[in-house]
N, C-alpha and C positions, 0 to 999 in steps of 0.2 A: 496513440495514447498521449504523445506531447500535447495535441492538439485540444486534445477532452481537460487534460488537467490545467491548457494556458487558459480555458474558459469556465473553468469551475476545478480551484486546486482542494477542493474541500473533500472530492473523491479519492487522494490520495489516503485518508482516514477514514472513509463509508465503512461499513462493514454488512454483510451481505446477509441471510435469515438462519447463519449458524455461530453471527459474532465475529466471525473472518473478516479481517482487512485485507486490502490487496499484498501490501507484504507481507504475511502468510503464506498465500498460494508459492509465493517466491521461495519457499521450505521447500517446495514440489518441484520446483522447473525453476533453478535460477537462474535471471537472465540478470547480467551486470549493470548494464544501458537501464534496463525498467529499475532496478534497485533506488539502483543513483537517481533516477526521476521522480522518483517515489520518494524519498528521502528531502530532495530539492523542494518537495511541495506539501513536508510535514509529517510524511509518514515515519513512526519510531520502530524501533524492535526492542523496547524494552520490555520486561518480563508484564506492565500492566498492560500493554496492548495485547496479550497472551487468552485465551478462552482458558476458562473455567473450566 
């Protein structure tokens, strides 16, 4: 994952064909390391990154 987001940090906010960003999935399985990574490279968790 470091490696995909050092060459395109723009996947840290993609969101996938249900609206989901990758910190989402992070509700399910949280890993601390991806949070922080994820975070580092623009991902939020405020209530607008949220689905509908």
């Amino acid at each position: 994952m470091r490696t995909m987001l050092a060459s395109n940090p723009s996947l840290a906010t993609s969101v996938d064909e249900h609206q989901f960003q990758p910190i989402h999935i992070l509700d399910m399985e949280c890993n601390e390391d991806i949070l922080d990574l994820l975070l580092a490279n623009g991902a939020t968790s405020t209530p607008e990154t949220m689905r509908e």
